[in-house]
N, C-alpha and C positions, 0 to 999 in steps of 0.2 A: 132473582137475578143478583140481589146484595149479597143475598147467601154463597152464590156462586163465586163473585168476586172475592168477598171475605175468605174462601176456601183456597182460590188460587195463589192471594199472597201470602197465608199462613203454608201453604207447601213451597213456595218458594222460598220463603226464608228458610226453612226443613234441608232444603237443598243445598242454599248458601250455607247453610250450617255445617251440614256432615260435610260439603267438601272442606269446609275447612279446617273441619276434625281431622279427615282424612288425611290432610295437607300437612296437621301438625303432625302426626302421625307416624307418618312418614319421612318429617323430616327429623324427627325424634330416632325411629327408628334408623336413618341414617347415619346421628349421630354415634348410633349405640354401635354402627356395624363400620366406624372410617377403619380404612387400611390406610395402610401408609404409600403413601404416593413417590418423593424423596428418595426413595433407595431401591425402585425398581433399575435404578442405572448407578451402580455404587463408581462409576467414575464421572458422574456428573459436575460440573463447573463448579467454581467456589464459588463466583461469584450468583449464578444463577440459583444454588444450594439457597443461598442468603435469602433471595428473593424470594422463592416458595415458599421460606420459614415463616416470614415477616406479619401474612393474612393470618395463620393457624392460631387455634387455642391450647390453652393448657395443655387440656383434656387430649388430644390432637397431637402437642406436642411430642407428650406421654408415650402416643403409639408408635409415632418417628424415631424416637429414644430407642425403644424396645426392637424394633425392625432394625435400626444400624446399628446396635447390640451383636444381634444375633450377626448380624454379616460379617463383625469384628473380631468375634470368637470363633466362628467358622474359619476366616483367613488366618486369625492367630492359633489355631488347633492347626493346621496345616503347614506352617511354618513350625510348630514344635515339633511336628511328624516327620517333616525334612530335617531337622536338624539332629533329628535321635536319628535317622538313618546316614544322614554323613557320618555322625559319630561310630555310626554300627559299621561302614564301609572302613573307618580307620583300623578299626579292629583288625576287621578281615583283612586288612593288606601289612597291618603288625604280623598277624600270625603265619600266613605266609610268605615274608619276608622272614621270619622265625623260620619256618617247615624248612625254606630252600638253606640259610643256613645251617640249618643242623644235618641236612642231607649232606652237601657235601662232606663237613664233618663226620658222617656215619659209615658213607662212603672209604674212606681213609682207614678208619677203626675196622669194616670188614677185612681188609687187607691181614690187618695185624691181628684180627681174632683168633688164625686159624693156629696159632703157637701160643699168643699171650691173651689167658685168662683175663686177664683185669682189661683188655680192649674189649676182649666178647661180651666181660658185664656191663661195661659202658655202653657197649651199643645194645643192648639190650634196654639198658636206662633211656638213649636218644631213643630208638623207635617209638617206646612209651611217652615217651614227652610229643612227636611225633603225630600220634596219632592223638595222644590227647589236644592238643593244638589244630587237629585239623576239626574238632568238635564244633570249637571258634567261627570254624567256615558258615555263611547262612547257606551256602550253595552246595546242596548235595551231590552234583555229581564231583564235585573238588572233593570232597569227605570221602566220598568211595575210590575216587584216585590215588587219593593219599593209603588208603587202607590194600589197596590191590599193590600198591609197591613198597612199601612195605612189607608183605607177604614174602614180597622175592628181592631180598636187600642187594642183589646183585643190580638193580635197577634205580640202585639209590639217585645217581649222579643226573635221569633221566627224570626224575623228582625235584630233583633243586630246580633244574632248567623250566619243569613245568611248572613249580610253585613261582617261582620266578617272575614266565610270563605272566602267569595267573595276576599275580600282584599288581606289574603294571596294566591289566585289562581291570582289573577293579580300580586303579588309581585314576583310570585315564572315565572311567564311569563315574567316580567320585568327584572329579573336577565338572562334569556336566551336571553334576547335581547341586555341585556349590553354585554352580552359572542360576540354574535356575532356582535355588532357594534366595539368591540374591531379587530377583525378580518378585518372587512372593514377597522377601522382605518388603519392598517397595510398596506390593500392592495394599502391603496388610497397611503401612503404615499412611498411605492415600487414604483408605477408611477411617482410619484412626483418625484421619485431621479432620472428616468433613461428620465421624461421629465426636467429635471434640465440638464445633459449631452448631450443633443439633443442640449439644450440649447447653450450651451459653443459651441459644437461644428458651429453652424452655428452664433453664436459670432464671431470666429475667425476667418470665411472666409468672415465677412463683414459684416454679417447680425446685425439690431438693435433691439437687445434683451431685454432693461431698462425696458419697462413696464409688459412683460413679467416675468422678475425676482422679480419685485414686486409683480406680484400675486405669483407668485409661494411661495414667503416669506412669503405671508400674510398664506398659506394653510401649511403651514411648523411647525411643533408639533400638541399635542394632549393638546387638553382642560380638565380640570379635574376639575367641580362644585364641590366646598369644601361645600359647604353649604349644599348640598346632598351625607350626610357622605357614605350611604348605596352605592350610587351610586361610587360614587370616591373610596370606597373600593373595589369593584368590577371593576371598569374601570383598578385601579393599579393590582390588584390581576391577573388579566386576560392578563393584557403586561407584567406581570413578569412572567409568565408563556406561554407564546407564542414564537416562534418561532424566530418571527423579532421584539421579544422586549426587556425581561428579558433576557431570555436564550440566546440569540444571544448578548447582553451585557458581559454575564456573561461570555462568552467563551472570546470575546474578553479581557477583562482584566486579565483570566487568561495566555491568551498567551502574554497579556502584560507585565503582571509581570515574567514568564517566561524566555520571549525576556529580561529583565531589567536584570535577575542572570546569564542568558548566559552572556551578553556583559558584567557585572563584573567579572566573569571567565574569560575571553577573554580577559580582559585586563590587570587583573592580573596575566596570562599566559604570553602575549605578553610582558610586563614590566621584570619578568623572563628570560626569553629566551635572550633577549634585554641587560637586565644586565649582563647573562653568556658570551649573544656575543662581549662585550665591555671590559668584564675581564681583556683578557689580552693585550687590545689594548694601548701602552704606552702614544700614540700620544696625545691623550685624558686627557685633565684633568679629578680630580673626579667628577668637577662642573658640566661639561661638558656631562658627563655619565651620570650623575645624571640628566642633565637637560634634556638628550636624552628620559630615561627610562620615566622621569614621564610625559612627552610630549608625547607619545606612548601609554601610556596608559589614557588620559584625553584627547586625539583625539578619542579614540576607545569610550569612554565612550560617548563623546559629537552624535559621529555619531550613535551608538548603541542605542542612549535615541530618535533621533529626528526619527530612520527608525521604533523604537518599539511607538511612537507615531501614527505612522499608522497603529498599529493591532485596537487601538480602535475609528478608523474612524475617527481622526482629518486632516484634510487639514495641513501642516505644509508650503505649499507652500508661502500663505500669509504672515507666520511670518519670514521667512526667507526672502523674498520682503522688511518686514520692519526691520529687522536688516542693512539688506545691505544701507538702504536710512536713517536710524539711525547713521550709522557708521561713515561720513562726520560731523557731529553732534557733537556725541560724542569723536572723534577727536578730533576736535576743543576747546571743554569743558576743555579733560583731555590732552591739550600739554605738561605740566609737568609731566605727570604721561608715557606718551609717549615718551616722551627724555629719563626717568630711564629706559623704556622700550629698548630702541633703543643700550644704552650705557650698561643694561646686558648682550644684543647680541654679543656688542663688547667686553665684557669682559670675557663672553666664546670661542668667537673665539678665541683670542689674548693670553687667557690665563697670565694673569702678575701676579697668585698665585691662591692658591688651597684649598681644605680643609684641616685645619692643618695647614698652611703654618702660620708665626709669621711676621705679616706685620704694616708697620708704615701708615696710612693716617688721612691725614686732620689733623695730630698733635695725634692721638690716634692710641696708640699699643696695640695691642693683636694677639690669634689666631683666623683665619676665623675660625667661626665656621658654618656658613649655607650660603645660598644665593636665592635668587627668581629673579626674569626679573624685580624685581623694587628695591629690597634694599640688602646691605648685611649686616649678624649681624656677631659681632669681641664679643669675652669675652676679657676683657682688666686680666693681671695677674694678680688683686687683686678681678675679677672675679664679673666685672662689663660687662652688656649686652648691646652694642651698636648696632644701627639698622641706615647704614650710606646708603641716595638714593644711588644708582648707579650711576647717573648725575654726585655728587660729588664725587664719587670714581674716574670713568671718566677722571673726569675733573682738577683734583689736583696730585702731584707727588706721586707715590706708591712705596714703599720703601720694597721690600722683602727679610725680614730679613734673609731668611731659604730656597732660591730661589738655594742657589747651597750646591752640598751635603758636600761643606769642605768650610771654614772659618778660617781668621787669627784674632788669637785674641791677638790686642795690648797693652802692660804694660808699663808701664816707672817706674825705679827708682831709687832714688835720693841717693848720698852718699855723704859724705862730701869731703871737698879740700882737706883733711890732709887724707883719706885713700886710701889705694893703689888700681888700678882700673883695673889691670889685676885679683887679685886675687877676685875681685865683678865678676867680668864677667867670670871667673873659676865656681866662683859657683853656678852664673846664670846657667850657661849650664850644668853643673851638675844635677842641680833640675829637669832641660829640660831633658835629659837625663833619667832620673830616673822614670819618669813621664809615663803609660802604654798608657794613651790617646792620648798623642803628635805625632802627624805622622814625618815620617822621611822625606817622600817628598811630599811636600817642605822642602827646610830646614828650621830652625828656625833662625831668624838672632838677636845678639844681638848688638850693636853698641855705643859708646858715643855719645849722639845726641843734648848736651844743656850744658853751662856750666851756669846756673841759678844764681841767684844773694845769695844763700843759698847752694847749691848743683850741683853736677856733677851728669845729669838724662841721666840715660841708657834706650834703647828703645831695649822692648825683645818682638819680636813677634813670636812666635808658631804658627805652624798650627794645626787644629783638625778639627773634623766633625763637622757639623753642630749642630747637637743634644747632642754633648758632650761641648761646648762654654760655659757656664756659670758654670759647673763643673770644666773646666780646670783655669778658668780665677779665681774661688778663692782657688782652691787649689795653682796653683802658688806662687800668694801674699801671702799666708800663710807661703808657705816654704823658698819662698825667705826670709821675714822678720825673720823669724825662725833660715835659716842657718849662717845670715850677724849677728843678737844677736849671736850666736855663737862661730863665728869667731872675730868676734869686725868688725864689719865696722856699720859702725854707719850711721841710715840715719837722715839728719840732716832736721829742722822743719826751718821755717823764724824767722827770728830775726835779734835784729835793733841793735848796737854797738852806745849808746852814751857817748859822752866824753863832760867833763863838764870844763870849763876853767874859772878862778878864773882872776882876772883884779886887 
């Protein structure tokens, strides 16, 4: 009985074995025998294209290549076939447009043969050009027409007429032919795109694609003989009105342009919104808001212009490749321009004055009036426009004249030895006093502060607002010198005492 069982699970592993021999087997053998799945429908979706590539291997790839190969060269061999036959229809509608000119011409010279020798050798010479020209014809029964009248040159004139029509029944088949070699154009060049993507993809898993992508470049656009006007109007007229030529342009660019008034909407929305949301945020300089807002919206714009580049089939991926490998580059080029860059960063952070604000640098006053990430412009008070880097803002002492909202503004002045200095300083603080713009606190302190080699100078400093400073500071001196004339106190000017001694 143990023998029995021992037998049954040494054949059962037997079994599990070989099916799994089998299995591999087979699926080995499956490997050895993939066809290509992909290009049983050579107008299948891009996008769907993509997605079938995405599971496959190398190997796999390989035979996806090779399969939309062949479908590529079959449409491009067919397209060269059309196009050596348009070529051969021009021919034939030269040469009989040739045949009916020379008919009539030969026509004319029968007349004059039967007296003048030198018309009968000429028309002798036309018939021969004649019938040589209609060799040209690919349509035999036209070649035996041409030779049956010929034969009886009384019938010349009935030659022209029918080489004639001939010509426009071949021109008017020649245009159906351009109609539809434009059609193949299209088709061949739909394979082309989606053996282009087969391409990449077995690119990326290893495979060496170089020579491959040079044919494909080489079959890449549409030729248009400018020398054969008739023809290249018709070749243009016929992709501008096809499906994957004109018309599939024409959409694309309007969704281009489209896509381009959105994303200005969009930004100029977002700028909006951005600005309301910053209103009433005090933390914030104006600069600073201002630099928020238009950074918001010149992000929106830059991203909105490179994703609306792809409604009209540009790859943008490439250009973006060489921005990035440009950039170490350009770097380097504009170090200076990238210090102002770095130090307007810091000067919105840090904030050390604002729009408005009445600031001293580098030796020149005015008010900021703007500012960008590389320079700021000051209007000086007599209303001169400076435009100072950043770097050197940066980099030198910034004196913000307007930086707090109250300001002491200091006076001194001078009285003589001989008058009395309580009643100067009575009146000082009277005028302080009297005055609506002087705040109360701080106080204002008046003090003797200098006994000068002309004058006793008193130091009256008032507080005020900021934006009241230059209004209080000459009203004061006015009233001061005002009430001291007044009263007699005199302020006294330098002056020298010499004494002259006689010997």
């Amino acid at each position: 009985m143990k023998n029995i069982n021992n037998f049954f699970i040494l054949f059962l592993w037997l079994s599990i074995a070989c099916s799994f021999g089998v299995l591999n087997a087979s699926t080995l053998n499956d490997v050895d025998v993939y066809q290509s799945t992909t290009s049983l429908d050579s107008h299948v979706a891009m996008d769907e294209l993509e997605f079938a590539l995405i599971p496959l291997t190398k190997t796999e790839l390989s035979v996806e290549v090779d399969a939309w190969l062949f479908l590529l060269k079959e449409k491009a061999s067919i397209v060269s076939e059309a196009e050596i036959l348009v070529s051969q229809k021009q021919q034939s509608i030269l040469a009989a447009q040739e045949i009916s000119d020379l008919s009539e011409e030969s026509a004319e010279l029968l007349h004059k043969s039967k007296a003048d020798k030198a018309a009968a050798a000429q028309l002798k010479i036309d018939l021969a050009e004649i019938n040589a020209l209609a060799k040209e014809l690919e349509d035999k029964k036209a070649q035996q027409a041409v030779k049956t009248f010929t034969e009886a040159p009384e019938k010349l004139i009935t030659l022209a007429e029918k080489a004639n029509a001939y010509s426009e029944k071949i021109q008017h088949r020649r245009e159906l032919l351009i109609k539809n070699l434009t059609l193949l154009r299209n088709d061949k060049n739909n394979t082309l795109e989606r053996f282009k993507l087969v391409l990449v993809n077995w690119e990326n898993k290893g495979g060496d694609a170089a020579e491959l992508h040079l044919y494909a470049n080489a079959l890449t656009g549409t030729s248009v003989d400018l020398s054969d006007s008739s023809a290249a109007w018709l070749t243009i007229k016929a992709w501008l009105m096809s499906q994957d030529g004109g018309l599939r342009w024409l959409a694309n660019f309007i969704k281009f342009f489209i896509a381009l008034i959105l994303v200005y909407l969009l930004s100029r929305t977002a700028g909006k919104l951005t600005d309301a949301a910053l209103a009433n945020n005090n933390n914030l300089s104006m600069l600073l808001k201002e630099f928020i807002k238009v950074s918001i919206r010149r992000v929106i714009l830059v991203i909105g212009f490179i994703v609306s580049v792809t409604l009209i089939e540009i790859n943008v991926g490439p250009v973006l490749a060489l921005i990035g490998a440009a950039g170490l580059v350009v770097g380097l080029a504009l170090q200076s321009t990238l210090s102002n860059f770095a130090s307007g960063m810091l000067i919105l952070i840090y904030r050390p004055f604002d729009i408005g604000d009445i600031v001293e640098i580098d030796g020149a006053i005015g008010t900021v009036h703007s500012m960008t990430l590389l320079s700021t412009a000051i209007k000086t008070f007599d209303n001169q426009h400076l435009v100072v880097p950043n770097n050197t803002v940066w980099g030198t002492t910034i004196v913000n004249v307007t930086g707090s909202n109250t300001r002491r503004v200091d006076l001194v002045f001078g009285i003589g030895y001989g008058d009395d200095m309580d009643k100067a300083e009575k009146i000082m603080q009277k005028v302080l006093e009297n005055h609506d713009l002087i705040l109360k606190y701080p106080e204002p302190v008046i003090k003797v502060n200098e006994l000068a080699d002309s004058s006793v100078n008193f130091i009256c400093r008032p507080w005020v607002k900021t934006e009241n400073y230059l209004d209080v500071y000459w009203d004061i001196t006015r009233q001061v010198k005002e009430e001291f004339d007044k009263q007699g106190v005199s302020i006294p000017f330098p002056q020298r005492d010499v004494h002259i001694q006689q010997s």
